[in-house]
Backbone as JSON, one array per atom type, in Angstrom:
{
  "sequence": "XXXXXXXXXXXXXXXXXXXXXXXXXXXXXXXXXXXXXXXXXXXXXXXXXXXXXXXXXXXXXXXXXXXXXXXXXXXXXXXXXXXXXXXXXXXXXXXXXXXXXXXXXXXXXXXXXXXXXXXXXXXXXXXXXXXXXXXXXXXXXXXXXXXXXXXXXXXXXXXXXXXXXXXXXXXXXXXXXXXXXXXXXXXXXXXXXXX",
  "N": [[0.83, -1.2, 0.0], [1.51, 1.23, 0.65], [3.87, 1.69, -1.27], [2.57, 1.72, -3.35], [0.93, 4.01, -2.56], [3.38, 6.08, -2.89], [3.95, 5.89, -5.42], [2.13, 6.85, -6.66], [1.73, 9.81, -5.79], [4.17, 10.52, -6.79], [3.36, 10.51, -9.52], [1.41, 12.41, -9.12], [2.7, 15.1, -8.66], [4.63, 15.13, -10.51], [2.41, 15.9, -12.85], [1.54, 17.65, -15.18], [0.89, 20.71, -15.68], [-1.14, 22.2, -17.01], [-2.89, 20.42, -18.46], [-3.09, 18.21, -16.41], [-2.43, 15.93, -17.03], [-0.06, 13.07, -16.17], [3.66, 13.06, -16.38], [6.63, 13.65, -17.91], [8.79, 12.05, -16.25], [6.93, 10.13, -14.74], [6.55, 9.28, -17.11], [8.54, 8.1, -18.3], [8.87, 5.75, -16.09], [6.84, 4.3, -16.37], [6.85, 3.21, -18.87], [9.74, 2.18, -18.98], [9.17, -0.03, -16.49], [7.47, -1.16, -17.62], [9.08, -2.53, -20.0], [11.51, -3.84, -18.5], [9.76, -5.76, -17.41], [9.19, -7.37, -19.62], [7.26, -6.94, -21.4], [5.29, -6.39, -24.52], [4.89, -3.25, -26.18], [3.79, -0.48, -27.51], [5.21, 2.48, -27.95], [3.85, 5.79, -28.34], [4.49, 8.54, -29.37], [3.46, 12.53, -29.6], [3.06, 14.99, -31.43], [2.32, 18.52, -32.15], [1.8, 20.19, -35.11], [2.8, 23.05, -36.55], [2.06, 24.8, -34.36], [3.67, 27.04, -33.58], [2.56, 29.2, -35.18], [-0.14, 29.28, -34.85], [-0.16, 29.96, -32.35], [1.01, 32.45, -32.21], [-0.71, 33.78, -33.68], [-3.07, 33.8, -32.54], [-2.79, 33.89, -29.57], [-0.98, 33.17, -26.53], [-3.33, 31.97, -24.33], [-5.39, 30.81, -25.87], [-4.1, 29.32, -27.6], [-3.31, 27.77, -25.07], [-5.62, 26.66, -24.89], [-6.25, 24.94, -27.09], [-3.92, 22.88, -26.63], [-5.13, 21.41, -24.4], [-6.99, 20.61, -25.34], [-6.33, 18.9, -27.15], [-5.13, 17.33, -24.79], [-7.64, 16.26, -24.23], [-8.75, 14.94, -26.49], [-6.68, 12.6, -26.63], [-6.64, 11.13, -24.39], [-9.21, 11.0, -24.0], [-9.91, 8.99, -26.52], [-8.08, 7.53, -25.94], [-8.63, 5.59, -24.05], [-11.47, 4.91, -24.88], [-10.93, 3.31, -27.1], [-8.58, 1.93, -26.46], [-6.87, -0.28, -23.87], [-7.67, -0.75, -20.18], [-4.88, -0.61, -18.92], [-3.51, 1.05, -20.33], [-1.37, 4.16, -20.87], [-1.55, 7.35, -20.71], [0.35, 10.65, -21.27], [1.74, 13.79, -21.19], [4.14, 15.2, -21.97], [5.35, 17.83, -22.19], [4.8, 21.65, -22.93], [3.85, 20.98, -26.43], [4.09, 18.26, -26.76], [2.88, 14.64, -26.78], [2.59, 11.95, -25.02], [1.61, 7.95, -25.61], [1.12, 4.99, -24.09], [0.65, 1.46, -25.33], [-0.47, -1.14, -26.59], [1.0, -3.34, -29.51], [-0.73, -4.63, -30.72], [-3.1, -2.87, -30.54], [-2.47, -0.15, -31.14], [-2.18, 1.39, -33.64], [-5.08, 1.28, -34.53], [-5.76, 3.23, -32.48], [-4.44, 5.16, -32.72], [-5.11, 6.2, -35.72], [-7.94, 6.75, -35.04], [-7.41, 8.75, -32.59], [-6.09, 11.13, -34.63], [-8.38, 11.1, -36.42], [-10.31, 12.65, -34.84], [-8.77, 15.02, -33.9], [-8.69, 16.14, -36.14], [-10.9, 16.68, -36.56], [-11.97, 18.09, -34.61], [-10.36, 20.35, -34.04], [-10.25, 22.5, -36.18], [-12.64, 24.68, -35.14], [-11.19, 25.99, -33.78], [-9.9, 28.32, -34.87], [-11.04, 31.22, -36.05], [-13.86, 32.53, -37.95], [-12.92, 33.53, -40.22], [-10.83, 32.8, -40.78], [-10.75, 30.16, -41.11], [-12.41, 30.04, -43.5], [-10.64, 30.29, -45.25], [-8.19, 28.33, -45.18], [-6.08, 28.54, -43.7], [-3.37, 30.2, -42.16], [-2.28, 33.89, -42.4], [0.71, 34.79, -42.6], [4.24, 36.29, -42.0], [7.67, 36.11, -43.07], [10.75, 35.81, -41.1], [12.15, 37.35, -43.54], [10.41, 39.08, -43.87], [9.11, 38.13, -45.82], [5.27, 37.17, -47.35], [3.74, 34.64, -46.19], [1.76, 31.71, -46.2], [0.36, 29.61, -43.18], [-0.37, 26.39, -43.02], [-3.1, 25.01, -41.27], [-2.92, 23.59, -37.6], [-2.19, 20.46, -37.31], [-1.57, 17.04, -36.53], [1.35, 14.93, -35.19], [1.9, 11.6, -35.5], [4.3, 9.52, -33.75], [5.05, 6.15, -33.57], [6.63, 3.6, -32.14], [7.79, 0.31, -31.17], [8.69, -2.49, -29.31], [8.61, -5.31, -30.51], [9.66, -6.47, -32.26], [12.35, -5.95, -32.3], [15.86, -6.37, -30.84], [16.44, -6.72, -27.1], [15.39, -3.85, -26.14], [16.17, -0.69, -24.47], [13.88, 2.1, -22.41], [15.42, 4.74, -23.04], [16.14, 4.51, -25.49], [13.84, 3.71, -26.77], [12.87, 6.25, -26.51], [14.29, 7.87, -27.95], [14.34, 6.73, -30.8], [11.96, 7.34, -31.41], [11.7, 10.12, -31.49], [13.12, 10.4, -33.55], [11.71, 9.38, -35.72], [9.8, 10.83, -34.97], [10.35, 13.56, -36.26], [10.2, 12.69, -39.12], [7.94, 12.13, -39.32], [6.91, 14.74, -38.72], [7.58, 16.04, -41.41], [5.78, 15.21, -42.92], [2.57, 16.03, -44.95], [-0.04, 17.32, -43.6], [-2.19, 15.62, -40.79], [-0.66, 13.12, -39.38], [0.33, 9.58, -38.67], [2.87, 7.4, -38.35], [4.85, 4.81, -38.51], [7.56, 2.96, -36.7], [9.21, 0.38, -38.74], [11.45, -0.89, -38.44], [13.96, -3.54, -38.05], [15.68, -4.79, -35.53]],
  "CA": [[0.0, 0.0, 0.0], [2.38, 2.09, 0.89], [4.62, 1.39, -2.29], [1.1, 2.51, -4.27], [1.03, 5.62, -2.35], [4.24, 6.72, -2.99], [3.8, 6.13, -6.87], [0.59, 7.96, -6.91], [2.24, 10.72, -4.97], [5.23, 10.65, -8.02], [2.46, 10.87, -10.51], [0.38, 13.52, -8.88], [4.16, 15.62, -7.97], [5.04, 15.19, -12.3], [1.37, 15.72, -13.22], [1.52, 19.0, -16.17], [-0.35, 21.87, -14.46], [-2.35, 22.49, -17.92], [-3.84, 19.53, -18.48], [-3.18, 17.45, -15.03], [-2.03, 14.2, -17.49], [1.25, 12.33, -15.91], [4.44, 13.99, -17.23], [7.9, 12.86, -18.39], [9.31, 11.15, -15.21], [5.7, 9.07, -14.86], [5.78, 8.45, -18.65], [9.67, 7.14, -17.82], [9.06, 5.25, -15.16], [5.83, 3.54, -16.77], [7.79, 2.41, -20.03], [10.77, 1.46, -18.16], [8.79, -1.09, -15.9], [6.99, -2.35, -18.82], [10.3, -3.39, -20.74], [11.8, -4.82, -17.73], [8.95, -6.74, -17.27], [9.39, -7.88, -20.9], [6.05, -6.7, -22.07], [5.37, -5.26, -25.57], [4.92, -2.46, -25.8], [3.7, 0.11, -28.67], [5.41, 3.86, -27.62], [3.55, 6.37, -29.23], [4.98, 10.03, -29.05], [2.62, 13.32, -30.31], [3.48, 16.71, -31.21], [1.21, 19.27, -32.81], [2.35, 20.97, -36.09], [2.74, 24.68, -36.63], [1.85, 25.09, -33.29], [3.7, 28.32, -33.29], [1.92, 30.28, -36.31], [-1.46, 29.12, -34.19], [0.09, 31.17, -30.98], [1.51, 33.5, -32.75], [-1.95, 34.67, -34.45], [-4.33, 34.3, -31.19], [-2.27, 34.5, -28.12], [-1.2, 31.97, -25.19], [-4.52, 31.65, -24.13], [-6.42, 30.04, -27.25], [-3.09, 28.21, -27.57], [-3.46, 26.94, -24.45], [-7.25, 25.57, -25.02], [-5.84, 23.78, -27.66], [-2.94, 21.72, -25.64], [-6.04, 21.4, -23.16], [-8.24, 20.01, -26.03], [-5.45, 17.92, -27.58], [-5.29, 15.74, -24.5], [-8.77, 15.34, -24.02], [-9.21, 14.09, -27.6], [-6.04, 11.83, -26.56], [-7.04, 10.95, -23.33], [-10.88, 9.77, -24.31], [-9.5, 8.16, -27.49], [-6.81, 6.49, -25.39], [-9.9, 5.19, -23.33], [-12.35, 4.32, -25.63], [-9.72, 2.27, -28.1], [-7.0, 1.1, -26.01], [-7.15, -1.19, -22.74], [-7.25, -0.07, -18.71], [-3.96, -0.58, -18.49], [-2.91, 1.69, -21.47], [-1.06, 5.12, -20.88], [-1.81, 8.86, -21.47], [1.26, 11.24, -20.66], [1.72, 15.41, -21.67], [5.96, 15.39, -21.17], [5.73, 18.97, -21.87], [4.74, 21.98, -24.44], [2.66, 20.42, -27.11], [4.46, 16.69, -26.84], [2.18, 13.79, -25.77], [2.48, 10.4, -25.49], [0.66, 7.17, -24.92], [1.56, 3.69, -24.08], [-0.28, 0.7, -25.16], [0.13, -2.62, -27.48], [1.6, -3.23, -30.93], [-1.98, -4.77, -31.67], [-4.27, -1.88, -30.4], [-1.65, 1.31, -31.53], [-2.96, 1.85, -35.35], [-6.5, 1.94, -34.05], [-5.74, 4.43, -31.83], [-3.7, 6.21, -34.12], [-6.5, 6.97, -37.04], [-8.71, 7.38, -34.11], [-6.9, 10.38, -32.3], [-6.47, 11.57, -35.98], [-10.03, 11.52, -37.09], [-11.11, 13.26, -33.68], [-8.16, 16.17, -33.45], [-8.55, 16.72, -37.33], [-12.46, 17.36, -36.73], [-12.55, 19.41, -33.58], [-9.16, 21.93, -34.14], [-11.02, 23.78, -37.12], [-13.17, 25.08, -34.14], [-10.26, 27.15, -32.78], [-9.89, 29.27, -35.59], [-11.6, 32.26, -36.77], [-14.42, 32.37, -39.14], [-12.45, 34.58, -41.25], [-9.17, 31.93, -41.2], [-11.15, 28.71, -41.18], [-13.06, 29.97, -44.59], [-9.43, 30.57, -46.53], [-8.46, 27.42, -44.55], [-4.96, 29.09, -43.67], [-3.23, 31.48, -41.66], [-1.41, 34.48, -43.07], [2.02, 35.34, -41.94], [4.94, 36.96, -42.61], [9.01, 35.57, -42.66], [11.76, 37.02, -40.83], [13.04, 37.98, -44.16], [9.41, 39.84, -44.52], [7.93, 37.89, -47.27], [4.44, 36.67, -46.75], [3.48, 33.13, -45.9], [0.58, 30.94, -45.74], [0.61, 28.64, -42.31], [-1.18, 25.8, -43.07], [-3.91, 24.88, -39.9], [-2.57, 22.6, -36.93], [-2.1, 19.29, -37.42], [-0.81, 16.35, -35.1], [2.53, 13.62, -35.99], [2.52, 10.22, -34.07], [5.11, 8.97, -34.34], [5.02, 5.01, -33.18], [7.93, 2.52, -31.81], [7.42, -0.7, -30.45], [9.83, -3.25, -29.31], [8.09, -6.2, -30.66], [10.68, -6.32, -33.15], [13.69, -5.77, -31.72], [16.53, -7.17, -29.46], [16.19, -5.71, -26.34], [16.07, -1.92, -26.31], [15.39, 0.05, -23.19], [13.53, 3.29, -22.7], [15.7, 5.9, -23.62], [16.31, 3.99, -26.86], [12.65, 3.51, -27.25], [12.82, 7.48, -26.73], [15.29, 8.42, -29.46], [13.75, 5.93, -31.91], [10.38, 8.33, -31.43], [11.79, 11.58, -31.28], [13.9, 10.62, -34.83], [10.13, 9.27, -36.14], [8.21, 12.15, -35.29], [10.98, 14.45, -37.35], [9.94, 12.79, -40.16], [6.56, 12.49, -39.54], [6.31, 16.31, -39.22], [8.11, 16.79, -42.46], [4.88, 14.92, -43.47], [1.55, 17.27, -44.79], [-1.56, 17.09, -42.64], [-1.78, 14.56, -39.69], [-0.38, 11.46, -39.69], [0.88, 8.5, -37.94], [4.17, 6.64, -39.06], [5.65, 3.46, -37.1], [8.66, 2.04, -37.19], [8.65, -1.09, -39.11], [12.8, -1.48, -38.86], [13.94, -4.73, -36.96], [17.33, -4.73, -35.11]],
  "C": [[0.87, 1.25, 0.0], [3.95, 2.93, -0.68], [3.91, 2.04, -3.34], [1.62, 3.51, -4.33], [2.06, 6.2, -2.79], [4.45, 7.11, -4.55], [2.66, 6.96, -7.56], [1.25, 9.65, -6.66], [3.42, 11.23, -6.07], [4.41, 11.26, -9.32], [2.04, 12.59, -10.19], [1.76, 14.98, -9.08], [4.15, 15.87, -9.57], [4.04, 15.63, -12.9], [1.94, 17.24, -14.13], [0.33, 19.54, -15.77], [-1.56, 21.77, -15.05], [-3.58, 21.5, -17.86], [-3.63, 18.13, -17.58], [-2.83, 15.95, -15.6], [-0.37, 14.01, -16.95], [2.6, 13.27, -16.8], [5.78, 13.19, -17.6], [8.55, 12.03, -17.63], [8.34, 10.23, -14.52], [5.89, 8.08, -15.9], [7.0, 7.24, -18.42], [9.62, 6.28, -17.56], [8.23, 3.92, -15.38], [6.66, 2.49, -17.87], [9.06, 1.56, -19.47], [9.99, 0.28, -17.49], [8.2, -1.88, -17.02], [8.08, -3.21, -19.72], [10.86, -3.86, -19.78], [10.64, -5.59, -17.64], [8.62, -7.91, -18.77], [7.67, -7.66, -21.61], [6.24, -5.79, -23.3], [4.63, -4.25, -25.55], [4.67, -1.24, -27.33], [3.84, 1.58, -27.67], [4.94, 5.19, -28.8], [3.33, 7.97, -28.89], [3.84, 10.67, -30.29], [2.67, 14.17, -30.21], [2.37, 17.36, -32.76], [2.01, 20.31, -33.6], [1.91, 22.29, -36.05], [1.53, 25.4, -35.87], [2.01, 26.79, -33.01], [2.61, 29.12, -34.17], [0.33, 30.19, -35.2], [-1.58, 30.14, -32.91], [0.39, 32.32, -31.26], [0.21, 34.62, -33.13], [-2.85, 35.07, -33.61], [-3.97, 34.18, -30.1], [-2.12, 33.3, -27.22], [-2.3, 30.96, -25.12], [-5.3, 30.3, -25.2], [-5.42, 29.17, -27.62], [-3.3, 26.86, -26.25], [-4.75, 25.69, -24.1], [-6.99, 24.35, -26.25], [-5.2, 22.45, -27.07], [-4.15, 21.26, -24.82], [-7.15, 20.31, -23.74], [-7.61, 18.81, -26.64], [-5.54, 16.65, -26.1], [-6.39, 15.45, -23.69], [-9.12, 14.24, -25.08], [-8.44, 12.42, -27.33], [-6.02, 10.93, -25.74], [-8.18, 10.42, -23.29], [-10.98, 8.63, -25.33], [-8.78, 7.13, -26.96], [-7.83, 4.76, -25.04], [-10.9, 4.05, -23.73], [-11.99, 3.0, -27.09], [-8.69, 1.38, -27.76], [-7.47, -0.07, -24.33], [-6.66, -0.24, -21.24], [-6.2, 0.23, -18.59], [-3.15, 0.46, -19.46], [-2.39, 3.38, -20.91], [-1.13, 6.26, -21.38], [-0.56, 10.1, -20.9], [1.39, 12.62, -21.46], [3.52, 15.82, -21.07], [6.17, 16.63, -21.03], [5.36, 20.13, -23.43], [3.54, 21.63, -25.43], [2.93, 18.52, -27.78], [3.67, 16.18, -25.86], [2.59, 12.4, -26.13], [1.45, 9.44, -25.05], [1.35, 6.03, -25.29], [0.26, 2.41, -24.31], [0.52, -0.46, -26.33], [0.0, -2.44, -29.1], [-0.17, -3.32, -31.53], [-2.7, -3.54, -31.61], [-3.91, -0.39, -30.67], [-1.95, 1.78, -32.81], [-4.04, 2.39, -35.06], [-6.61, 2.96, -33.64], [-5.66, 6.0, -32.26], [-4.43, 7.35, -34.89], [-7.66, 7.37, -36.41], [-9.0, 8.73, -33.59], [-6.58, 11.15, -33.59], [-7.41, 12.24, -36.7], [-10.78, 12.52, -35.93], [-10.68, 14.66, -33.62], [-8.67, 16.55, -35.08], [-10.38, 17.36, -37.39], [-12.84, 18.55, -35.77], [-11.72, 20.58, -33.85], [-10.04, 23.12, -35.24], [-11.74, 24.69, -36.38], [-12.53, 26.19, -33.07], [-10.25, 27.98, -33.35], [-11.11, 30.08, -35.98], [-12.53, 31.97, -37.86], [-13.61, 32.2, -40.57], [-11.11, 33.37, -41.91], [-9.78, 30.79, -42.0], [-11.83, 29.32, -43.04], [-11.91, 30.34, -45.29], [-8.48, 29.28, -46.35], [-6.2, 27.47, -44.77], [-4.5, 29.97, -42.89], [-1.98, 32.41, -42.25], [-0.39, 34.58, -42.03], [2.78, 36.14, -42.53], [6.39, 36.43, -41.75], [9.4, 36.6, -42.14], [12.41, 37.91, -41.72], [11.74, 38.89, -44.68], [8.65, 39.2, -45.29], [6.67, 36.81, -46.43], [4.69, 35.1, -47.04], [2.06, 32.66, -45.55], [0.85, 29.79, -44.59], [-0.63, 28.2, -42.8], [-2.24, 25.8, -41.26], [-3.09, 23.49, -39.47], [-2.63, 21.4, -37.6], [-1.35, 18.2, -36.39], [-0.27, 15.12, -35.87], [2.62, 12.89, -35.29], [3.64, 9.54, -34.52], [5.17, 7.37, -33.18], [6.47, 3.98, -32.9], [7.54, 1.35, -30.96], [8.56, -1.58, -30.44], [9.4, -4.69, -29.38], [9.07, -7.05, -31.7], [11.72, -6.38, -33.38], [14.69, -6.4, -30.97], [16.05, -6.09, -28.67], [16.31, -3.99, -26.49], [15.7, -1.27, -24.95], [14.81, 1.58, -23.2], [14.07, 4.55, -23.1], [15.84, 6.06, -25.06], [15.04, 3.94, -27.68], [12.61, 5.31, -27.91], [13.02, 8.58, -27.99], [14.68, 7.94, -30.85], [12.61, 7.07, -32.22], [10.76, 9.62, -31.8], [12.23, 11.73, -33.36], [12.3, 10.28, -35.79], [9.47, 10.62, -36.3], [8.78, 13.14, -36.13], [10.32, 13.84, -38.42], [8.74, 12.29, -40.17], [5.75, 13.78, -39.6], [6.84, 16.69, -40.52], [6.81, 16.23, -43.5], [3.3, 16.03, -43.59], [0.67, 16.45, -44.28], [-0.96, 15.79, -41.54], [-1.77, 13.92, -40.11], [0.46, 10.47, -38.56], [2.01, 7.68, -38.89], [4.43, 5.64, -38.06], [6.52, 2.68, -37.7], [8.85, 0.94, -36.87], [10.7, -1.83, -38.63], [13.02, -2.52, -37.87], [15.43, -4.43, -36.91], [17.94, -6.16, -35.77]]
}
């Protein structure tokens, strides 16, 4: 009991103020026990595209209802698709992750996908949402069109693999989601490579 408490107490202590989901030394600690325990394991990191141009245009605030709305979508999706035991974590910013199994991580995937890609339009402006764009302007001055938000999962599982341990799982994700943001509109990628 006591052993509980103290992990509850770790959780609650790491928890991200915004949206009160577990944070990077939870998400750690979660993944880590699951690969010692030799369980597979589908790690699935989530960062929200041209995030800035979105803050940039309507302020903190309306930024922050987003991050706020992002991991409810991620967080009820997690829920409603994945199993009890499955993980929802906010490490920091507009990075999320979630832990759950090789089989039930796709689902999820096109799930949180189809949910963030229907509600975000809802943040923007009449005026934006009907040119379905936001204007800008470079540092070197010249204008720019920001496309609207979008969200990159990027997927790793060690189903596949020799052993790998969590920081490795980490790196694998972080190098994923680069080139899942260099991808247009949301998407999910998972790496298929075997050690």
């Amino acid at each position: 009991m006591a052993k509980r408490l103290k992990s509850l107490e770790e959780m609650y202590l790491d928890a991200n103020p915004l949206t009160k989901l577990p944070g990077s030394i939870a998400t750690e600690n979660v993944v880590k026990k699951r690969i010692d325990a030799g369980a597979e394991i589908a790690f699935c990191l989530l960062d929200i595209d041209n995030f800035k141009s979105f803050n940039d245009r309507y302020g903190y605030a309306r930024g922050n209802d987003v991050i706020k709305a992002t991991a409810e979508i991620i967080d009820e999706t997690v829920a409603e698709n994945g199993a009890s035991d499955d993980f929802v974590g906010h490490i920091g910013g507009d990075d999320f992750i979630f832990v759950t199994t090789p089989e039930r991580c796709e689902k999820i995937c096109i799930a949180v996908i189809g949910l963030f890609d229907e509600t975000i339009p809802g943040f923007y402006d009449r005026e934006d949402r009907e040119k379905g764009f936001l204007p800008g302007i470079t540092r070197q001055e010249q204008e720019i069109s920001y496309p609207f938000i979008s969200i990159s999962i990027a997927v790793v599982t060690n189903n596949k693999r020799e052993p790998i341990n969590h920081i490795q799982l980490g790196e694998i994700a972080a190098e994923l989601k680069d080139y899942a943001k260099s991808l247009p509109g949301s998407v999910y990628v998972v790496d298929r490579r075997k050690s």
